[in-house]
C-alpha positions as CSV (number, residue, x, y, z in Angstrom):
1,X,115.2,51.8,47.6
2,X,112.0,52.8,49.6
3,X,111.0,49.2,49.9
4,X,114.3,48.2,51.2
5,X,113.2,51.0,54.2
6,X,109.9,50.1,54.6
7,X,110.7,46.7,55.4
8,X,113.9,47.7,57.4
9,X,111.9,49.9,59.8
10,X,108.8,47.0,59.8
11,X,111.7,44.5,61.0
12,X,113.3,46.9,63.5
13,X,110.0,48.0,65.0
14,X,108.4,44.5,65.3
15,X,111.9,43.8,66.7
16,X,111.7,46.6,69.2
17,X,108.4,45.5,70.6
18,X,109.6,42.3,71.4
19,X,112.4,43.7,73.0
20,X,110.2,46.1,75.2
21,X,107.9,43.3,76.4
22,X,110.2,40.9,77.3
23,X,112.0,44.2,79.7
24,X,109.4,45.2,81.0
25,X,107.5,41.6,81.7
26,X,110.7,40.0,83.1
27,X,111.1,43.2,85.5
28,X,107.3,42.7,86.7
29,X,107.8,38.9,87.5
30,X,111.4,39.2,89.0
31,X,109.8,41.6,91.7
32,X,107.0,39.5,92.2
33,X,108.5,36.1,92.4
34,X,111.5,37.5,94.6
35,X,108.7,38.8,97.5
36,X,106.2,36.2,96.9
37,X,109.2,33.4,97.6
38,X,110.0,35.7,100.6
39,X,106.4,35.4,102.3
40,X,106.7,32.1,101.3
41,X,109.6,31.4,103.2
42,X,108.7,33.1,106.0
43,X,105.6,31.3,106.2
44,X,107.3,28.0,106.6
45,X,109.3,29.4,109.1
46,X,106.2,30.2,111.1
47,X,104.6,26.7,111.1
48,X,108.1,25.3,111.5
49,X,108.8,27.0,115.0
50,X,105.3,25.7,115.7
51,X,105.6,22.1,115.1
52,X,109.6,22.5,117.2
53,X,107.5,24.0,120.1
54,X,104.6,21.3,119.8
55,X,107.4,18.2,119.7
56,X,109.3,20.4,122.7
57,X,112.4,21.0,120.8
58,X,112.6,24.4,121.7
59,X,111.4,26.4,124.7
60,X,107.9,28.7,124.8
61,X,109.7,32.0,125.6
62,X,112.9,31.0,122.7
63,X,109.9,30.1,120.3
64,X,108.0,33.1,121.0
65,X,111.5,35.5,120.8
66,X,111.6,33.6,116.7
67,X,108.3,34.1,115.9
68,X,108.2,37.7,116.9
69,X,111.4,37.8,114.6
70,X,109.7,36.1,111.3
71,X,106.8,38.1,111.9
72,X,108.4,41.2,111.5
73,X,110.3,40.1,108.2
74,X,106.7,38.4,106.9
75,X,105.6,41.7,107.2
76,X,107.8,43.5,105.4
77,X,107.7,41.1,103.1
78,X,104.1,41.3,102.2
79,X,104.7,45.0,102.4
80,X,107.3,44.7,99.0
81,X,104.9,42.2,97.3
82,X,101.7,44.5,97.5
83,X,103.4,48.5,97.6
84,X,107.1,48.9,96.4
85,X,106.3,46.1,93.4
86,X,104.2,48.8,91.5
87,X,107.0,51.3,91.5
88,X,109.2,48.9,90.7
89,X,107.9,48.2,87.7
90,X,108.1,51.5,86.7
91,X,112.2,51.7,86.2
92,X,112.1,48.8,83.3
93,X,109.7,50.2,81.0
94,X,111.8,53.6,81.1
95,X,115.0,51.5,80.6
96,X,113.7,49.7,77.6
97,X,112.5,52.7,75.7
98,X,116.1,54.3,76.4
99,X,117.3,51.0,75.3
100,X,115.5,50.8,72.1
101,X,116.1,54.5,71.2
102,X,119.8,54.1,71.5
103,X,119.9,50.5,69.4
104,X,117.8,52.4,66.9
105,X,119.9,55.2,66.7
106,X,122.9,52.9,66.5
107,X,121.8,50.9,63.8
108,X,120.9,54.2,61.5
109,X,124.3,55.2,62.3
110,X,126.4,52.1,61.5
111,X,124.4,51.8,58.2
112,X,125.4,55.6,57.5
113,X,129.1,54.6,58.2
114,X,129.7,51.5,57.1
115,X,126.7,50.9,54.3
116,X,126.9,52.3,50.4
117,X,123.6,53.6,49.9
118,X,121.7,53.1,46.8
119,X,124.3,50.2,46.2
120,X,123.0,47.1,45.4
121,X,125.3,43.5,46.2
122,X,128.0,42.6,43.3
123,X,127.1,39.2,41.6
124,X,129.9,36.7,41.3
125,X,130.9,37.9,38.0
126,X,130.9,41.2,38.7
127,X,133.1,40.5,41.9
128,X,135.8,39.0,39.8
129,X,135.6,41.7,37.0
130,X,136.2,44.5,40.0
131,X,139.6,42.3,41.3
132,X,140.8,42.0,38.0
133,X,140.0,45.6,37.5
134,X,141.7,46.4,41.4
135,X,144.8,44.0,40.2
136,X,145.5,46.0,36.7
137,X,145.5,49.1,38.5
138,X,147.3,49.1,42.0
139,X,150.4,50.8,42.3
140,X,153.9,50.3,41.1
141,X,156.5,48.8,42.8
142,X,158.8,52.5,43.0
143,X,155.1,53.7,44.3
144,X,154.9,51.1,47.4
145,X,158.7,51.9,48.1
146,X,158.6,55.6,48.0
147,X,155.8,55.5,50.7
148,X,158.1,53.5,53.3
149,X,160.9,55.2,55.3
150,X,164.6,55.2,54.1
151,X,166.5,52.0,55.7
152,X,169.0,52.7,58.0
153,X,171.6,50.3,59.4
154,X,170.3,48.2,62.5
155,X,171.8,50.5,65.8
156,X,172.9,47.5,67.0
157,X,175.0,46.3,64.0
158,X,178.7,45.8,65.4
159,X,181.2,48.4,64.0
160,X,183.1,45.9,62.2
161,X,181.0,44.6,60.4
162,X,179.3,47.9,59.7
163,X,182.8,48.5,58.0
164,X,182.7,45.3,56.1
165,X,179.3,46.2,54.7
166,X,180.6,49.4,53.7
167,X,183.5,48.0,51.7
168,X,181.9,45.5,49.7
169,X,178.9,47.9,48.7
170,X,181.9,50.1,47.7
171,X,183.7,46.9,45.8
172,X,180.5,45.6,43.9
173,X,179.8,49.4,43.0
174,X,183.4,49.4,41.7
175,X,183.0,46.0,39.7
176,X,179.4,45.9,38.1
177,X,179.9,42.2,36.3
178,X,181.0,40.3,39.3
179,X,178.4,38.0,39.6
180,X,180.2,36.6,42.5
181,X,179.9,40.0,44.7
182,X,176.2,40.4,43.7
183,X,175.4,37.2,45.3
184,X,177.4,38.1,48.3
185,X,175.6,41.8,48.6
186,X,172.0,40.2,48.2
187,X,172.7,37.8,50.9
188,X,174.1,40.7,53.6
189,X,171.7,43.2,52.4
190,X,169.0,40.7,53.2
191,X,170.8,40.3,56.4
192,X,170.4,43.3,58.3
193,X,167.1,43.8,56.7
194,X,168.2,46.6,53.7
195,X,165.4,44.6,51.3
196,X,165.9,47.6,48.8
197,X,169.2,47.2,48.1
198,X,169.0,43.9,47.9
199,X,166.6,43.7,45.3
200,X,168.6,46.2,43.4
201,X,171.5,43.7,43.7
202,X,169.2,40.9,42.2
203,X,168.4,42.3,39.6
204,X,171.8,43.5,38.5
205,X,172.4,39.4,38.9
206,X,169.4,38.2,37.4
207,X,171.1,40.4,34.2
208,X,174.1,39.5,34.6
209,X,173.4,35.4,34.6
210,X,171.4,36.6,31.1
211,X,170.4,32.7,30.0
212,X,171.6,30.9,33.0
213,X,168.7,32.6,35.2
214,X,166.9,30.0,37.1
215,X,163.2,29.9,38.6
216,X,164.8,30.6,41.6
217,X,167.1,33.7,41.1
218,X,163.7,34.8,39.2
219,X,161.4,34.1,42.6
220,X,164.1,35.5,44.9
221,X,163.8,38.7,42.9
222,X,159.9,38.7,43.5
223,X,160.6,38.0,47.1
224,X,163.2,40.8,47.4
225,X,160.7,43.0,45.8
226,X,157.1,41.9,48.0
227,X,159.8,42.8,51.0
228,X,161.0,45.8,49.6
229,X,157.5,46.9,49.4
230,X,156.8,46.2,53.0
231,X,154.5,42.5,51.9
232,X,153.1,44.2,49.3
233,X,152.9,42.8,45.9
234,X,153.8,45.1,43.3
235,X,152.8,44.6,38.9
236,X,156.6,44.3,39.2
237,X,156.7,41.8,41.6
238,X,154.0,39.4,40.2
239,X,156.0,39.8,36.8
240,X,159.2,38.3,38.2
241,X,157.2,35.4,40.0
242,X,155.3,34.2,37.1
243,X,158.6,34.2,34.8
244,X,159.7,32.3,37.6
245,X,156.9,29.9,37.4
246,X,157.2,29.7,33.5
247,X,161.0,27.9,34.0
248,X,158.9,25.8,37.2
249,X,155.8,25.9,37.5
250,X,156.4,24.2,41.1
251,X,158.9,26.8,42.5
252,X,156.8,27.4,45.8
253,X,158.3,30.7,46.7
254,X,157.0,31.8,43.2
255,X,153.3,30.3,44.1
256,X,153.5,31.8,47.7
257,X,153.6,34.9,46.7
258,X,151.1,35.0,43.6
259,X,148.5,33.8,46.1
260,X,149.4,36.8,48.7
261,X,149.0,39.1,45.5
262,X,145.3,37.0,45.1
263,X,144.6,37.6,48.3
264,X,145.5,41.4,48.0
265,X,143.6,41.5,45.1
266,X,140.0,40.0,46.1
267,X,140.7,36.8,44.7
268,X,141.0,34.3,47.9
269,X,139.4,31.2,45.9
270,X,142.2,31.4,43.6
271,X,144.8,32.0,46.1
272,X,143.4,29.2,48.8
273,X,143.8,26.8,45.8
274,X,147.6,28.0,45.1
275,X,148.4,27.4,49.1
276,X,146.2,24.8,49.8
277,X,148.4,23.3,47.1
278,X,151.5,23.9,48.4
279,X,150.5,22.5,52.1
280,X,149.8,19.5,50.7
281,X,153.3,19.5,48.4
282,X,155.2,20.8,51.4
283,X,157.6,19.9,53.1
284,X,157.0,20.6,56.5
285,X,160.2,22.7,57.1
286,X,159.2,24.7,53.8
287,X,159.9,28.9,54.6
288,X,155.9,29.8,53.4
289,X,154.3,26.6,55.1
290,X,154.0,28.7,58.6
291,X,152.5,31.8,57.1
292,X,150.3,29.7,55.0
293,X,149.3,27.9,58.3
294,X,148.3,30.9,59.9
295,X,146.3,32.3,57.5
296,X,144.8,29.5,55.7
297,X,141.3,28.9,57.6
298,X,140.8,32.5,57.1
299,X,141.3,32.6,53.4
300,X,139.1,29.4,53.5
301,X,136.2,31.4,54.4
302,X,136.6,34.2,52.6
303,X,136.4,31.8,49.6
304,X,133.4,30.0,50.5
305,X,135.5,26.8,51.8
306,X,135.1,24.8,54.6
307,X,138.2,23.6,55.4
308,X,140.4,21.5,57.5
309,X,144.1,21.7,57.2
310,X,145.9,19.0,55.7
311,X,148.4,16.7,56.9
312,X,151.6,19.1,55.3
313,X,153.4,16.7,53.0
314,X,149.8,14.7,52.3
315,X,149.8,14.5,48.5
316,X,153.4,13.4,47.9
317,X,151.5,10.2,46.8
318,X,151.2,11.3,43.4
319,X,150.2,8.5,41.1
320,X,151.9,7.1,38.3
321,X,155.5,8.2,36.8
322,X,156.4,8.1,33.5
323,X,158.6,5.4,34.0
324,X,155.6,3.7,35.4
325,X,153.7,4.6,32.6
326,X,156.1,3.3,30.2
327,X,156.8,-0.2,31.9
328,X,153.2,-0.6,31.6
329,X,153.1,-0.4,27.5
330,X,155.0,-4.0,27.4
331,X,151.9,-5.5,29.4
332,X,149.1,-7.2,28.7
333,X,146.1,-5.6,28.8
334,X,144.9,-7.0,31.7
335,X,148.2,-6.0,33.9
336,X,148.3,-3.0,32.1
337,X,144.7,-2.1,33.9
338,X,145.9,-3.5,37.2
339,X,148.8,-1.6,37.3
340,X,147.7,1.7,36.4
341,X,143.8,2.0,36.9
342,X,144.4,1.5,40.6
343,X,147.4,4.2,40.4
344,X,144.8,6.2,37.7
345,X,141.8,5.8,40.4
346,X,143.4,6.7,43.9
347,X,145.2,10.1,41.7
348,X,141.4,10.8,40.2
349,X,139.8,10.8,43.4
350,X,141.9,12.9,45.1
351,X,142.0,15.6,42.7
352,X,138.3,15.2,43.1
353,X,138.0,15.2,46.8
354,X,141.2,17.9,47.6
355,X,142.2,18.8,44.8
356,X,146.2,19.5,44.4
357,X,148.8,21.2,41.9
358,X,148.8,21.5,38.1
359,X,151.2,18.6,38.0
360,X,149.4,16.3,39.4
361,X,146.4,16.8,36.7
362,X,148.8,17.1,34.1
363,X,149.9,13.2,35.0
364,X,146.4,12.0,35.4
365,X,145.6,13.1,32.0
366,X,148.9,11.8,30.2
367,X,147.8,8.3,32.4
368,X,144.2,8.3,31.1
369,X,145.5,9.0,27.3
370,X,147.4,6.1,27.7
371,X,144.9,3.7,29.2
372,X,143.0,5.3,25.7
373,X,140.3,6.7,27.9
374,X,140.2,9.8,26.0
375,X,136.5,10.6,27.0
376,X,137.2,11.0,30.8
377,X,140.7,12.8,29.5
378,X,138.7,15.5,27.7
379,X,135.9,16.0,30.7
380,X,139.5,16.2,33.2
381,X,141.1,18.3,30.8
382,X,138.3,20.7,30.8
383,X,137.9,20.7,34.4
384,X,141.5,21.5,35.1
385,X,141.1,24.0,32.7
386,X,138.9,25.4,35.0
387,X,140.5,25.8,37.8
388,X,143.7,27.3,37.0
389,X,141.6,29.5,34.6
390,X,144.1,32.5,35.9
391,X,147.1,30.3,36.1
392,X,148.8,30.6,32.3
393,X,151.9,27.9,34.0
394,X,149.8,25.6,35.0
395,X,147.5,26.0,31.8
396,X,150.5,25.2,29.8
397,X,151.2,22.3,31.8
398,X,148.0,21.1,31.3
399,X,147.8,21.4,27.9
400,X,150.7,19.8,27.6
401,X,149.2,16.8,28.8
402,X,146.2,17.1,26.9
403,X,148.5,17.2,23.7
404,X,150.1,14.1,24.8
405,X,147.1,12.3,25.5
406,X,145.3,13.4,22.4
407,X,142.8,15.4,23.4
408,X,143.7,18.7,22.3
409,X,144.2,19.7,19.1
């Protein structure tokens, strides 16, 4: 700790003496050079009238009117090179000093502020150890809601429909299994903005659909709840967007926002994966491209990336199918390696190079496992592993494919 000061006050004084040459210096040679070019001037102007009065350009009594004139200002001017430069000079050396004191004084105070003294930087691992310790303990969704205001009804909602709302709040209160009116009260609750309520009504439908739930009625839920929670996203939250992603692991409102809870977390390298991801699945007209657009280059550098955005849509290239896969068992070997090692290398490199969702390793795998290239399998399988370390969808997509090309046990 006393080293650190040491060699923070060396660096700030060395600094500071720099500073106060360089002010005071500069302030001596812009008075000097300003008079100096003035005599100068006035000088010239001297010998010019000379040579006009020599060459009879001008009259004797005109040229005699000028020189008086430029004599005068010569003189003064010689007067501010030799007396008034010396105290001059004075003003800069007192202005540096009050200069350095306050950028001394400044910096001793921001380090007080904003500085942990005594606290050393966190290492990588224990960076991600504190996020998963910040992402265990954050507050519960009824936590986040509680601190928000109660919802009131938009003041400019029209009477009659204020009414209608009304009524079927009243008519789904009054018939708890319609699955029909839940749907209905999600989507007008989610109209005028009453995010609570609406998740409420989600969940009663989530419920009631028991096995028929979707990935989306699941990610809707998770929505309902982030909004509910004014962005935030809640244990709750992340628990209805990953069961989301268990049904489909490519739901994109589901991987939206488990990279916003990431990002709230302090983990932007996992979450610039997840939406770098889905800008280059898009489509373009997708609700969580813009937001992801905006924010993107930001969470970029947070993560260490640099980064260019994508054409939106970019990867929808994806390599072979299984049906292409399948056709190709019936070739010969050489077609068979025509067909799909030029479909095998274009997917491989741009895993490499951009990288891109779970199921687009999960198919280069399977394709490599049938090409029986179970080496570079394994080394892919293990790097994908990698990756979506945090990701237990993905990881059982990509097992999956390990299992199918026969490289996991």
């Amino acid at each position: 700790m006393l080293s650190f000061w040491i060699a923070a006050g060396a660096i700030t004084l060395m600094v500071a003496a720099v500073l106060a040459n360089a002010v005071v210096r500069g302030g001596r040679r812009e008075v000097g050079s300003r008079a100096a070019s003035d005599v100068e001037v006035y000088r010239g102007q001297l010998a010019e009238v000379d040579r006009d009065v020599a060459r009879g350009v001008i009259a004797k009594a005109d040229a005699e009117r000028v020189h008086a004139e430029i004599a005068r200002r010569l003189i003064a001017a010689d007067r501010a090179q030799t007396g008034e430069a010396a105290s001059t000079t004075r003003a800069p050396s007192g202005v540096a000093l009050a200069l350095i004191t306050v950028g001394l004084l400044a910096s001793v105070a921001s380090y007080w502020w904003l500085g942990a003294l005594g606290y050393g930087d966190m290492g990588l691992k224990d960076r991600i150890a504190f996020a998963e310790e910040v992402r265990k303990s954050r507050p519960a969704q009824e936590v986040a809601e509680s601190s928000l205001p109660p919802f009131v009804d938009p003041p400019e909602m029209d009477a009659r429909y204020r009414a209608l709302m009304a009524q079927l709040r009243s008519t789904v209160a009054e018939r708890p299994d319609d699955i029909q009116g839940h749907q209905l009260l999600v989507q007008q609750e989610r109209r005028i903005g009453n995010f609570a309520a609406a998740k409420v009504a989600q969940l009663r439908l989530a419920t009631l659909k028991g096995d028929a739930v979707n990935a989306q009625d699941l990610a809707d839920l998770g929505e309902l709840q982030v909004l509910s929670a004014g962005g935030y996203v809640s244990p709750e939250a992340e628990m209805s967007l990953r069961a989301s992603l268990t049904l489909d692991p490519t739901n994109g409102t589901a991987r939206y926002y488990l990279g916003l809870m990431l990002v709230q977390t302090g983990r932007p390298d996992q979450a610039f994966r997840i939406w770098d991801g889905l800008l280059r699945a898009g489509p373009e007209d997708a609700p969580w491209i813009p937001p992801i657009v905006a924010q993107i280059e930001e969470l970029a550098d947070l993560a260490g990336v640099r980064y260019a955005l994508p054409e939106i849509g970019s990867s929808s290239l994806r390599g072979p199918s299984a049906e292409d896969i399948d056709n190709a068992r019936d070739m010969t070997p050489a077609e068979r390696m025509d067909m799909i090692g030029s479909m095998v290398s274009g997917l491989s490199q741009r895993l490499a190079e951009e990288g891109g969702p779970a199921r687009d390793w999960a198919r280069l795998i399977s394709s490599l496992g049938v090409l029986g290239e179970w080496e570079r399998a394994q080394a892919i399988h293990t790097n994908a592993i990698e990756v979506f370390a945090d990701d237990p969808a993905a990881l059982d997509m990509i097992n999956a494919a390990g299992r199918n090309a026969g490289v996991v046990d």
